[in-house]
FIZA-670134 format. One line per field, with one value per residue: residue number from 1; residue in three letters; chain; x, y, z of N, C-alpha, C in turn. Coordinates in steps of 0.02 Angstrom, whole numbers. Atoms other than C-alpha are relative to their C-alpha. Example, Ala and Ser with C-alpha at 12.3 -4.5 7.8 and 13.67 -1.06 7.14 Angstrom:
2
i <- c(1, 2)
aa <- c(ALA, SER)
ch <- c(A, A)
nX <- c(45, -42)
nY <- c(-59, -59)
nZ <- c(0, -3)
caX <- c(615, 684)
caY <- c(-225, -53)
caZ <- c(390, 357)
cX <- c(45, -39)
cY <- c(60, 55)
cZ <- c(0, 37)
This chain:
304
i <- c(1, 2, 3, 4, 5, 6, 7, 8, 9, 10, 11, 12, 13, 14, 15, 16, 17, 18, 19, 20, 21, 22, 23, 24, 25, 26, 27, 28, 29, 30, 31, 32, 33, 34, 35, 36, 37, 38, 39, 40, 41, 42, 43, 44, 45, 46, 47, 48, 49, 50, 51, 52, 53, 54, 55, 56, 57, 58, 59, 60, 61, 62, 63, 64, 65, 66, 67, 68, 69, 70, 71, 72, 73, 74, 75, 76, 77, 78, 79, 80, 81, 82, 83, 84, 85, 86, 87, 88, 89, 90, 91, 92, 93, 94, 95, 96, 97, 98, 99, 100, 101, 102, 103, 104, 105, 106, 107, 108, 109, 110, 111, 112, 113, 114, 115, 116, 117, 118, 119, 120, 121, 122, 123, 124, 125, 126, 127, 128, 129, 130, 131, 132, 133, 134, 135, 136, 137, 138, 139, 140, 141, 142, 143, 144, 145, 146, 147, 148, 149, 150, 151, 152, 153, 154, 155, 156, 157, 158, 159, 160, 161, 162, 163, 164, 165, 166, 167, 168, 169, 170, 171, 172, 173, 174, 175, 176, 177, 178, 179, 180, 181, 182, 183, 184, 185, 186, 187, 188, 189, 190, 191, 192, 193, 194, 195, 196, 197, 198, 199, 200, 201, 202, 203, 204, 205, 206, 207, 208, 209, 210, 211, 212, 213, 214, 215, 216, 217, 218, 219, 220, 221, 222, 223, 224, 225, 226, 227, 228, 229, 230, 231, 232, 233, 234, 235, 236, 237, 238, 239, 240, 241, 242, 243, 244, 245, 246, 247, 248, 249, 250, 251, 252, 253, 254, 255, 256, 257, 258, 259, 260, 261, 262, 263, 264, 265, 266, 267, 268, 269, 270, 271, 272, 273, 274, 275, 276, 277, 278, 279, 280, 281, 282, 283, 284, 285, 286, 287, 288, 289, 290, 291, 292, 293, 294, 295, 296, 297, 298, 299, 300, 301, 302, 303, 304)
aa <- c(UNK, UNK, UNK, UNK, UNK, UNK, UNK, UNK, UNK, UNK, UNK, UNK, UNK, UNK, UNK, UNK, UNK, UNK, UNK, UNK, UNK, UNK, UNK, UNK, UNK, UNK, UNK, UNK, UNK, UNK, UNK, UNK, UNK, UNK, UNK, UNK, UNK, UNK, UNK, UNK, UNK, UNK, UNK, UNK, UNK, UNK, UNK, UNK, UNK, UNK, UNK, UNK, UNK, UNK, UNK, UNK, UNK, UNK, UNK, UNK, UNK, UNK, UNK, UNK, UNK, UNK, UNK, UNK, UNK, UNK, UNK, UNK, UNK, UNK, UNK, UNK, UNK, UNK, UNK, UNK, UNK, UNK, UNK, UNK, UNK, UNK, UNK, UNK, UNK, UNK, UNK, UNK, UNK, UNK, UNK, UNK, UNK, UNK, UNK, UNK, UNK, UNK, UNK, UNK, UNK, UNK, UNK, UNK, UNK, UNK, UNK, UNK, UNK, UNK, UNK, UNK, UNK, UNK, UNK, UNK, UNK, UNK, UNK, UNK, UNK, UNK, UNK, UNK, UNK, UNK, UNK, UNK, UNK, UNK, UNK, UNK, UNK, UNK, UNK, UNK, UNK, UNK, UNK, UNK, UNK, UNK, UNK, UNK, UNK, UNK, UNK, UNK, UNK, UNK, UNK, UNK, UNK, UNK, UNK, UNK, UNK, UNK, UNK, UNK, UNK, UNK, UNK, UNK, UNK, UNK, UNK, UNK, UNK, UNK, UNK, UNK, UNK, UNK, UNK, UNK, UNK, UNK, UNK, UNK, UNK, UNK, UNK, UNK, UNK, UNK, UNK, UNK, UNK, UNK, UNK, UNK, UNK, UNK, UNK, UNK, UNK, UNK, UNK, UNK, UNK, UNK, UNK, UNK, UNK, UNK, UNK, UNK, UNK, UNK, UNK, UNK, UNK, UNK, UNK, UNK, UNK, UNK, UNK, UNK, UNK, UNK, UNK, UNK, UNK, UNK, UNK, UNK, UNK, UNK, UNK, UNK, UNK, UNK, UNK, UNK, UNK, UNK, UNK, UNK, UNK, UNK, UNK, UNK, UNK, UNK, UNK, UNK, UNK, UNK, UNK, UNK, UNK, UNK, UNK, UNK, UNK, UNK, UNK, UNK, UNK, UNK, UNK, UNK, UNK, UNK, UNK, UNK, UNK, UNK, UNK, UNK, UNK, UNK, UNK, UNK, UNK, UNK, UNK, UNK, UNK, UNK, UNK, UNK, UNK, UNK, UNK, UNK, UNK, UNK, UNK, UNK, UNK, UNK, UNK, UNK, UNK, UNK, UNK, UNK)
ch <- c(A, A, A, A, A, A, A, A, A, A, A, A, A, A, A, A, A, A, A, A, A, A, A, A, A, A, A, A, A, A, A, A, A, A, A, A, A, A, A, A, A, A, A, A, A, A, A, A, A, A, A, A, A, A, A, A, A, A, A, A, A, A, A, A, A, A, A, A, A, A, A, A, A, A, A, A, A, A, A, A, A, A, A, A, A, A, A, A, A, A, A, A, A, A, A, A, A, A, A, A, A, A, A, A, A, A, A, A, A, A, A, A, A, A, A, A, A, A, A, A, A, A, A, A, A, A, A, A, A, A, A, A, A, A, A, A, A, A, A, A, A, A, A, A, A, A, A, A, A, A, A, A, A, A, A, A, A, A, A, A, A, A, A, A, A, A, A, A, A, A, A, A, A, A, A, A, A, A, A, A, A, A, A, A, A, A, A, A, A, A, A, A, A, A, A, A, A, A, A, A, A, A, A, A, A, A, A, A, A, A, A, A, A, A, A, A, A, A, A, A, A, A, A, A, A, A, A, A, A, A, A, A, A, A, A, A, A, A, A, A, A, A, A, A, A, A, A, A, A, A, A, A, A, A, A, A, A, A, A, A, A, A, A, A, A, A, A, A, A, A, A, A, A, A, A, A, A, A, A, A, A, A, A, A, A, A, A, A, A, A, A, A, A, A, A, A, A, A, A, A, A, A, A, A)
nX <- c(-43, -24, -7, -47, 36, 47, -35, -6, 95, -5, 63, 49, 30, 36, -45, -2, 71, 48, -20, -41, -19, 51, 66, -40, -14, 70, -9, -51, 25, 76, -42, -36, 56, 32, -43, 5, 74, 18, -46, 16, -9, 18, 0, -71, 8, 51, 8, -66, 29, 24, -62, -3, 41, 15, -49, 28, -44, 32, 77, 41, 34, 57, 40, 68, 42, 88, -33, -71, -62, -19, -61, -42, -82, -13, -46, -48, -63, -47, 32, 6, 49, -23, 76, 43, 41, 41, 35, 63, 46, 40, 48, 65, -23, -12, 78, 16, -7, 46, 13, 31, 59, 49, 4, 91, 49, 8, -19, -29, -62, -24, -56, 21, -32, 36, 17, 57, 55, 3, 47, 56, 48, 30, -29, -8, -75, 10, 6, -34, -58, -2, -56, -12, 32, 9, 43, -44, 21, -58, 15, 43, 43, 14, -1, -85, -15, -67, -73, 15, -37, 49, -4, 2, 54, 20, 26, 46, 33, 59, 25, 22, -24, 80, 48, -29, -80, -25, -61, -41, -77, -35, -100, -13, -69, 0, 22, 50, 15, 49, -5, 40, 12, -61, -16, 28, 2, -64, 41, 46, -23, 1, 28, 84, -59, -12, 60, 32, -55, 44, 48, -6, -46, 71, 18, -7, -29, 84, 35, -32, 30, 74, 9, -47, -44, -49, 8, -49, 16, 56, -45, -24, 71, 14, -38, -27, 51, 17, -25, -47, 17, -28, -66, -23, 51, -30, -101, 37, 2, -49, -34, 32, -57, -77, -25, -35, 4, -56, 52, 52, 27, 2, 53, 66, -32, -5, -59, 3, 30, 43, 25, -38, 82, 62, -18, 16, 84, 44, -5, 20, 71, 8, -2, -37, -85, -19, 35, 14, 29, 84, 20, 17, 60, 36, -2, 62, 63, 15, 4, 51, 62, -24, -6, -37, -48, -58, -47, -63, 23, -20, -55, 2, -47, -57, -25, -78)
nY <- c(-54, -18, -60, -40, -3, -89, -65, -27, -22, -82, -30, -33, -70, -57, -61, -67, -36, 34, -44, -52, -18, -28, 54, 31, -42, -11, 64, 5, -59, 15, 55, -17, -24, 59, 40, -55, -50, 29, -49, -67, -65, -3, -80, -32, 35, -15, -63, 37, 35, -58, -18, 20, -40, -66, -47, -52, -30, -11, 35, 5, 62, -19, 66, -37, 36, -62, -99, -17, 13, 40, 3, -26, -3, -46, 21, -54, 19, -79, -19, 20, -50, 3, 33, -30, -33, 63, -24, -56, 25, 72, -29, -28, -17, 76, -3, -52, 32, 34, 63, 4, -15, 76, 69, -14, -9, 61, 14, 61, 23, -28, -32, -81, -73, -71, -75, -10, 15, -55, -72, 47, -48, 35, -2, -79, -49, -53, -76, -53, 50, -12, 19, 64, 10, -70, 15, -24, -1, 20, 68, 68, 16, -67, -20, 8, 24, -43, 62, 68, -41, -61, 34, 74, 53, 79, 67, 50, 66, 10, 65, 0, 73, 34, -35, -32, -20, -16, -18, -44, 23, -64, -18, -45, -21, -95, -43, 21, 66, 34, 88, 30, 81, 58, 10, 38, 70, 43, 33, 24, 39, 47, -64, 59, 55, -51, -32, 69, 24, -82, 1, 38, -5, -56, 38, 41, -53, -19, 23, -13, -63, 11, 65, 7, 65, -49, -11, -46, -62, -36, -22, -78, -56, -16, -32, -72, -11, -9, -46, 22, -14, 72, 12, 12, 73, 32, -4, 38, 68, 52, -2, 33, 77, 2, -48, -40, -65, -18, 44, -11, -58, 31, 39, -60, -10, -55, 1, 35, -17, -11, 39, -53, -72, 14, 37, -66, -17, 67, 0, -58, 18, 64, -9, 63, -25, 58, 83, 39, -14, -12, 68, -22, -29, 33, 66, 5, -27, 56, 49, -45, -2, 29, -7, 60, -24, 33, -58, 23, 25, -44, -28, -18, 43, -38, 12, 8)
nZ <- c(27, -56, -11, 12, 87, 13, -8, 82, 15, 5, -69, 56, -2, 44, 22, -25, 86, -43, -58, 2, -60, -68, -27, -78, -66, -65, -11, -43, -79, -42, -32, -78, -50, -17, -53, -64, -7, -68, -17, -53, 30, 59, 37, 40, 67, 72, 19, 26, 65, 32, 9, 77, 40, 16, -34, -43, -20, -64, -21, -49, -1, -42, -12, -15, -26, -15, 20, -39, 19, -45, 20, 46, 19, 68, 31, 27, 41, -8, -19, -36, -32, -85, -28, -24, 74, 20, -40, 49, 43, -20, -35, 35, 63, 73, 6, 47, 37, 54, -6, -50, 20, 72, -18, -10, 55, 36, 83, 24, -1, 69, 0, 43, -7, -40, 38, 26, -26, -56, 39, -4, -36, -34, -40, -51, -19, -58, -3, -38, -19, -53, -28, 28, 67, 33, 43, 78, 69, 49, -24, 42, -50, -12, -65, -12, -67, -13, 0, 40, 49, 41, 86, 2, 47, -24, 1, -58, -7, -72, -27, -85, -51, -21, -2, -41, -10, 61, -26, 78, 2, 28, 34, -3, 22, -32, 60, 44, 40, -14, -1, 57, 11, 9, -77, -16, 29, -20, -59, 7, 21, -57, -19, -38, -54, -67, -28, -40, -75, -40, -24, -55, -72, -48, -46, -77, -49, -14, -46, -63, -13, -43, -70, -55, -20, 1, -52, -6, 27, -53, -75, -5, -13, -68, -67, 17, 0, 56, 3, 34, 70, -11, -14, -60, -34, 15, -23, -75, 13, 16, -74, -54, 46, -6, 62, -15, 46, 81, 39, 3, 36, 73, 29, 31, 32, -26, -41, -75, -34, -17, -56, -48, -9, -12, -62, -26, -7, -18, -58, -65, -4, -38, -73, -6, 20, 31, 28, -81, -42, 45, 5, -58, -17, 38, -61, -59, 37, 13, -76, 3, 55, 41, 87, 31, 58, -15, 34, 73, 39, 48, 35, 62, 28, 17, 86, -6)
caX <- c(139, 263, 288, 441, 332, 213, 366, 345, 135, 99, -21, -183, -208, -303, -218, -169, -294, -438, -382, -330, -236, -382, -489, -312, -297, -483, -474, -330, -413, -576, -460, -368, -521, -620, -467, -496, -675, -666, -536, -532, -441, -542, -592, -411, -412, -560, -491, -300, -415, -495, -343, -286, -413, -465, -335, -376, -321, -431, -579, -692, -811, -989, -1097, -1281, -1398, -1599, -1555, -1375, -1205, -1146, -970, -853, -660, -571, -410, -282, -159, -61, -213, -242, -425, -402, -506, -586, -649, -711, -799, -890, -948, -1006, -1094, -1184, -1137, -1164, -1381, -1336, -1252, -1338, -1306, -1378, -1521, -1530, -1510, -1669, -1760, -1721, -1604, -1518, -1372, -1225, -1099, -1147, -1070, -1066, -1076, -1242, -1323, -1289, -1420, -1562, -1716, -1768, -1621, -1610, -1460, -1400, -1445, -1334, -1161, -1126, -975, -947, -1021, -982, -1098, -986, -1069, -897, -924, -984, -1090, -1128, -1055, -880, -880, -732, -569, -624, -491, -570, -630, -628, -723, -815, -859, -1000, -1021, -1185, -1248, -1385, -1366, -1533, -1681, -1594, -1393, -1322, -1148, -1056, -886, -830, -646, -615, -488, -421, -409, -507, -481, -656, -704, -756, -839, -677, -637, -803, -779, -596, -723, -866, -785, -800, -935, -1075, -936, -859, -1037, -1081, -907, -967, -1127, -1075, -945, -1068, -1192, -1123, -1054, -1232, -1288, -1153, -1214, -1383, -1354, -1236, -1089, -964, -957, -781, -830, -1001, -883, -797, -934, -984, -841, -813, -992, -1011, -893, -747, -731, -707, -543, -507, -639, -529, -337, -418, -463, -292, -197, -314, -251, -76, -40, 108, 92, 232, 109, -37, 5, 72, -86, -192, -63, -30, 109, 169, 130, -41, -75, 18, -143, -278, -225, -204, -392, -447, -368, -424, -592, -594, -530, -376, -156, -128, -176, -157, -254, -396, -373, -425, -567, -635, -623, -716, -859, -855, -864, -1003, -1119, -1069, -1007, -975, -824, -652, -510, -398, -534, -524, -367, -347, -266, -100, -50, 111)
caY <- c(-1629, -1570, -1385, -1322, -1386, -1230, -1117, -1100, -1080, -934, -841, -785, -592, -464, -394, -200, -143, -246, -175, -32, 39, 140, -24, -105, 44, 32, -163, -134, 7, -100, -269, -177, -94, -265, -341, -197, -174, -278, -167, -5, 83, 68, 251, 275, 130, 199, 380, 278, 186, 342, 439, 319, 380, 539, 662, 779, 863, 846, 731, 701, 560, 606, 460, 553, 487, 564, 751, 720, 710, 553, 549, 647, 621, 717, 653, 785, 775, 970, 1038, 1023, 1052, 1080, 996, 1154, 1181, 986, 1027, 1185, 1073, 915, 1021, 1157, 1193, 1023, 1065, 1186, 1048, 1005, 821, 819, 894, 751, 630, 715, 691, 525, 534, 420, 346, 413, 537, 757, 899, 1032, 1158, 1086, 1022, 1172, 1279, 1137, 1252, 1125, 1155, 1287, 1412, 1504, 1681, 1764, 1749, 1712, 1680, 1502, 1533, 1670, 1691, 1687, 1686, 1638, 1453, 1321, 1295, 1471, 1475, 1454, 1352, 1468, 1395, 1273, 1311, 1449, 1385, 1222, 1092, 970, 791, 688, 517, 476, 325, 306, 124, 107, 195, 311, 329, 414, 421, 564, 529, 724, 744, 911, 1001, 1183, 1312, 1318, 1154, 1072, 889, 815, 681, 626, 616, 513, 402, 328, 273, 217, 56, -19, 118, -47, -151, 16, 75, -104, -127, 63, -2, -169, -90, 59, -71, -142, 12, 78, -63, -56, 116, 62, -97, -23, -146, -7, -19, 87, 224, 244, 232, 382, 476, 449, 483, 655, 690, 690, 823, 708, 759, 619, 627, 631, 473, 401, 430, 367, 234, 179, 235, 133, -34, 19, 94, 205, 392, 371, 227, 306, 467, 337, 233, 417, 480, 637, 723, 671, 816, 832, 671, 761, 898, 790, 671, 823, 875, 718, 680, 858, 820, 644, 723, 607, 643, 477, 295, 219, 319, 334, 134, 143, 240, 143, -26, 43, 126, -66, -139, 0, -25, -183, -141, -288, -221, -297, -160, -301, -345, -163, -162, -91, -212, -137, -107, -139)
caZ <- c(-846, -739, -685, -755, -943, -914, -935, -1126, -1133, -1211, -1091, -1212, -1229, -1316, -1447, -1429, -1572, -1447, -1298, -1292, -1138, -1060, -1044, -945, -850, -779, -778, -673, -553, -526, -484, -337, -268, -266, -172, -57, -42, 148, 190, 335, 206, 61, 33, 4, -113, -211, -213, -289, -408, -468, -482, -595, -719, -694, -639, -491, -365, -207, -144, -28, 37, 123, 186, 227, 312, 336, 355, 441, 365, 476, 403, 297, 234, 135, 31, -11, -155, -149, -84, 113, 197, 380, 516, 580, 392, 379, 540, 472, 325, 445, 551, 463, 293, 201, 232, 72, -39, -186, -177, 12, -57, -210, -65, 13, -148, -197, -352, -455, -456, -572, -610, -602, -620, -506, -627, -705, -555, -425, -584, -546, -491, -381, -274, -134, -113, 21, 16, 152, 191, 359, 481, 394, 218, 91, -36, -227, -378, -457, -357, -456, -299, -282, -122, -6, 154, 239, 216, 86, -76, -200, -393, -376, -523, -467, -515, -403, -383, -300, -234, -116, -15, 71, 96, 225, 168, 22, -13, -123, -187, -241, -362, -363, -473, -469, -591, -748, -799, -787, -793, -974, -1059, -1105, -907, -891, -1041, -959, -807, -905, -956, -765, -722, -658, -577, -481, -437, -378, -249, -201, -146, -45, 47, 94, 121, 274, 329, 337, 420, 555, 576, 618, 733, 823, 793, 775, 945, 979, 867, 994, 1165, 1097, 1035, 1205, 1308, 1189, 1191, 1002, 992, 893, 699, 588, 559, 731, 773, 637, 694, 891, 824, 732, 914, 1019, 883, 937, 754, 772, 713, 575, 510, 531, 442, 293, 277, 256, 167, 262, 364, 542, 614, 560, 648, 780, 790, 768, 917, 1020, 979, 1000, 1161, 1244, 1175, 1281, 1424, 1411, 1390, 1335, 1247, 1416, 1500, 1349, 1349, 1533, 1509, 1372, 1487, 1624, 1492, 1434, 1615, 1656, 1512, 1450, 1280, 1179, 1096, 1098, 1054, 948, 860, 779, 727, 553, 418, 368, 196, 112)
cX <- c(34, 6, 6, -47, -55, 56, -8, -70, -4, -54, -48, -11, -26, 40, -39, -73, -74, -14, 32, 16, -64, -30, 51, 12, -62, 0, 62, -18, -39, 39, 29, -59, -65, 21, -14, -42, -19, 47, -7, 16, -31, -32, 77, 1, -38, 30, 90, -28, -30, 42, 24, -24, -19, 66, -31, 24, -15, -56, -9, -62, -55, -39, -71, -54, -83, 25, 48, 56, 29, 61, 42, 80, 5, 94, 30, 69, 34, -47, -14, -73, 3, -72, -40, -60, -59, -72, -70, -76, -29, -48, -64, 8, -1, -78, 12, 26, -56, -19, -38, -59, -24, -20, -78, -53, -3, 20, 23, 76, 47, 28, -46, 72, -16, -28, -92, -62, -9, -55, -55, -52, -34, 32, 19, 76, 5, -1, 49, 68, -3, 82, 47, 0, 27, -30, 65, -53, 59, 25, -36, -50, -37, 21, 54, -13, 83, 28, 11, 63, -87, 6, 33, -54, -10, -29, -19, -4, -38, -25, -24, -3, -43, -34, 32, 61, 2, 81, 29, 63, 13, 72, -28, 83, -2, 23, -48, -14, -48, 22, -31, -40, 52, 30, -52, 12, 63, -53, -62, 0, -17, -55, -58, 36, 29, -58, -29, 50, -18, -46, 10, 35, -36, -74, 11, 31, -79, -35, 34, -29, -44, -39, 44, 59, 42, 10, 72, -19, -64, 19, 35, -32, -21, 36, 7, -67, -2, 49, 79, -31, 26, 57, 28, -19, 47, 93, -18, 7, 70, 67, -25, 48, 58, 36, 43, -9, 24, -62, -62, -8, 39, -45, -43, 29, 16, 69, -6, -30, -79, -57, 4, -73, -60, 11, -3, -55, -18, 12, -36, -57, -6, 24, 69, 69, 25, -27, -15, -58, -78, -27, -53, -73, -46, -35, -44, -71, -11, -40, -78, -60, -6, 3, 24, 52, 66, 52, 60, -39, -17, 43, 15, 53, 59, 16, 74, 24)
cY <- c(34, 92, 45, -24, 48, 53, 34, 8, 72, -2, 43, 62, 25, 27, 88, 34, -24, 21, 34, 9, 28, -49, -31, 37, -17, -68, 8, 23, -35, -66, 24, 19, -67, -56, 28, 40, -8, 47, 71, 46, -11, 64, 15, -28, 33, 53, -36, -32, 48, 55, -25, 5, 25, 26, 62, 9, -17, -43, -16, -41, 23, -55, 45, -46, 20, 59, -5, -29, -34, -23, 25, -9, 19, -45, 61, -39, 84, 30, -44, 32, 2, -23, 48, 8, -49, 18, 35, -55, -38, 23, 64, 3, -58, 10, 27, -45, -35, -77, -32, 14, -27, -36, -21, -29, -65, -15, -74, 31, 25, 54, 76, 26, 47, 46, -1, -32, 43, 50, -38, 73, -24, 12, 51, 26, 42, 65, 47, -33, 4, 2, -52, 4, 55, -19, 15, -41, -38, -70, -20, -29, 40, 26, -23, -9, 43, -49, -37, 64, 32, -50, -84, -41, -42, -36, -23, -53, -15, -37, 5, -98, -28, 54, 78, 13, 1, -3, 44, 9, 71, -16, 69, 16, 74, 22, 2, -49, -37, -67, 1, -47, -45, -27, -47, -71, -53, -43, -39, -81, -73, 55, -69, -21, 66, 30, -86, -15, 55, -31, -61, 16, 61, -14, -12, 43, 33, -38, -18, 44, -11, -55, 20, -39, 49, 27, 55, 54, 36, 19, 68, 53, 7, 15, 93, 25, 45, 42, -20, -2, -79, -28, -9, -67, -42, -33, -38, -39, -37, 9, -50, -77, 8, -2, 58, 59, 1, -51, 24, 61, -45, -23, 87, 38, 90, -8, -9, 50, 44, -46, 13, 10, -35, -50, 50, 12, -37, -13, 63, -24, -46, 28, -61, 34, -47, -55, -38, 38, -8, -84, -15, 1, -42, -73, -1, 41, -80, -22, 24, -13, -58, -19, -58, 26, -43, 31, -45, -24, 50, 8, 18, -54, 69, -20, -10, 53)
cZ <- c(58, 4, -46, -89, 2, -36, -75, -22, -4, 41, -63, 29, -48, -42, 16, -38, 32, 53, 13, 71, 37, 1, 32, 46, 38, 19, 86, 64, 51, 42, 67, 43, 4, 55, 67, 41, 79, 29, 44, -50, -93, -22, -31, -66, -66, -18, -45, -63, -64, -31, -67, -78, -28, 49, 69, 50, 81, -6, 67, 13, 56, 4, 54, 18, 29, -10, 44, -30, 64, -3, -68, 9, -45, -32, -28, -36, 21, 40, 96, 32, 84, 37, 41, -71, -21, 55, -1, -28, 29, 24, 1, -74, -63, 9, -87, -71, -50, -8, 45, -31, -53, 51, 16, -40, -30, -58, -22, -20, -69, 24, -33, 9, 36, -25, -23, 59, 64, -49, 5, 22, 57, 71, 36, 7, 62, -14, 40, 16, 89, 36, -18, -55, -25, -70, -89, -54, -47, 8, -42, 38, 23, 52, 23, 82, 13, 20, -43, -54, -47, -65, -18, -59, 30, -22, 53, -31, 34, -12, 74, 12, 48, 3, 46, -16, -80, 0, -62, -3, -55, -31, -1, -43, -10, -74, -59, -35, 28, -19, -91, 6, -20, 59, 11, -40, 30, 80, -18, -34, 73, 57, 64, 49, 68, 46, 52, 69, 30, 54, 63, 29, 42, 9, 83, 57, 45, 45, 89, 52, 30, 54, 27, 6, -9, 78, 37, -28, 52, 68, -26, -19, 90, 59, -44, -25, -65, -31, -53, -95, -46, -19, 60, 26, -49, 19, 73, -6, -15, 67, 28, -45, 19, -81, 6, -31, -72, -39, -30, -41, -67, -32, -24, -57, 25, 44, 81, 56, 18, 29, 55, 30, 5, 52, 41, 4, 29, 64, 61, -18, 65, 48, 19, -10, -44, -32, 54, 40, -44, 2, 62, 0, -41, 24, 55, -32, -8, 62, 33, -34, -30, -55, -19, -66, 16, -55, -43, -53, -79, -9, -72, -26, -26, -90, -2, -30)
C-alpha cells in the first residue's frame, strides 16, 4: 500500500459525549510533561502543564531533604517574589511550613490545602513575629514570610521520593478565590501518571544530590561558600553553558533585567566580574581537586 493511500483513513476517536474536553486537556498536559520529564527545564514544564488545568497565579517548587530545604524555585505569572524573599524562606522560614513538617513526619502522598492542613494540631506555629516573619492570623498559614504577597490560597502537591527527600509543588492564587474540588477533579483524571513522572524525575535528582554527580552546582557552592541562592546557582549555571541573558530570561520566563540582578549577585558572591574569569576559576578548582565535571556536558537543552 503505498503512502499517498493512507490519505483517506479515517483516524479512530472518542466521540465528544466519551471524551469530554477536560479528559483531552489533561491527556494533553501529562503527554508534554512526559516528553519533558529528562529535561533541565522540567519544573517549568510541570508548572505549564498545571496551568493548563488549574488556574493560578503563582508557584513554587521545594525539594526537602532531612531537616534542610536543599532547593527552592518559584514561578511567577503577575505576581513577582524577589530573591532576597526566596532567601528568607530557604534559609530560615521554611522550618515553620506545614508541609516541611509533613515531610518530617512521614506523610502521604497527594493533594492539601493550606487552609485545612495549616489547623492540623500536630503541626507547630510560630508564636512571635520576628524581622523575617510576621505573625497574621488572616494567613492561611498563620503567618507572612516578609515580602512574600499578602492572602494568598494555597494548593500542595506532596511527594516524598526516598526515605530522605520530599518535594512540594505549591499553586498559589490571590484574593478570595480559593481552590475547589472542582479545581482537583480537572487533575484527577491523570492524578497516578502526573504523580508517577513527579517521582522519576525527583528520583534522580535526589540521587544526584547524594552521589555528588552534580558536580558544577558543588564547585560553586564551593567557590561562593554556600552563599549562592537557587536562582542564582541556576542562572550560573545557564552562563557558564554560554546561554545568552535574552535566552535565559525566555526559558524562565522572566524579564532581562532580572537576570541582569541575579548575575550581579551571583558574580559578587564568587568573587568574579565575568564568565571568563568565573570559567577560569572553575578550571583551576577542577585541576586542584580533580573534579570530574565537564562544563559542555551541562549545557541546558534549549526549547523552542
Amino acid at each position: 500500500m503505498s503512502s499517498s493511500s493512507l490519505d483517506n483513513v479515517t483516524l479512530l476517536t472518542a466521540p465528544q459525549k466519551v471524551r469530554p474536553a477536560t479528559t483531552r486537556r489533561s491527556d494533553d498536559a501529562l503527554a508534554r510533561l512526559i516528553l519533558a520529564s529528562d529535561q533541565p527545564e522540567f519544573e517549568r514544564h510541570l508548572i505549564e502543564a498545571l496551568q493548563g488545568l488549574i488556574s493560578f497565579e503563582l508557584a513554587m517548587i521545594s525539594l526537602y531533604r532531612d531537616n534542610a530545604l536543599v532547593e527552592v524555585s518559584s514561578e511567577s505569572m503577575p505576581h513577582q517574589i524577589e530573591a532576597n524573599v526566596l532567601d528568607s524562606y530557604l534559609k530560615h522560614t521554611f522550618q515553620h511550613s506545614p508541609v516541611f513538617q509533613m515531610h518530617r513526619q512521614k506523610f502521604r502522598n497527594g493533594f492539601y490545602l493550606m487552609e485545612d492542613l495549616a489547623r492540623h494540631p500536630k503541626l507547630r506555629r510560630p508564636s512571635a513575629t520576628t524581622e523575617i516573619l510576621e505573625i497574621d492570623d488572616r494567613e492561611e498559614v498563620g503567618y507572612l514570610t516578609a515580602g512574600w504577597p499578602k492572602r494568598l490560597k494555597e494548593l500542595d502537591i506532596a511527594l516524598r521520593v526516598s526515605e530522605r527527600h520530599t518535594v512540594q509543588i505549591a499553586l498559589y492564587r490571590t484574593g478570595t478565590r480559593g481552590f475547589t474540588e472542582r479545581d482537583l477533579a480537572m487533575v484527577e483524571p491523570i492524578q497516578t501518571s502526573l504523580m508517577a513522572v513527579c517521582q522519576r524525575h525527583w528520583e534522580k535528582r535526589a540521587r544526584r544530590l547524594e552521589e555528588g554527580e552534580d558536580s558544577i552546582d558543588g564547585a560553586l557552592k564551593r567557590l561562593g561558600g554556600g552563599s549562592l541562592s537557587a536562582r542564582e546557582l541556576q542562572i550560573t549555571k545557564f552562563l557558564i553553558a554560554g546561554v545568552s541573558e535574552k535566552d535565559i530570561a525566555d526559558l524562565l520566563q522572566v524579564g532581562a533585567e532580572t537576570v541582569k540582578t541575579y548575575r550581579k549577585r551571583a558574580y559578587q558572591k564568587l568573587s568574579v566580574s565575568s564568565r571568563v574569569e568565573l570559567l577560569v576559576k572553575l578550571l583551576e578548582l577542577r585541576k586542584g581537586n580533580a573534579l570530574a565535571f565537564d562544563i559542555a556536558d551541562d549545557r541546558p537543552a534549549r526549547t523552542a
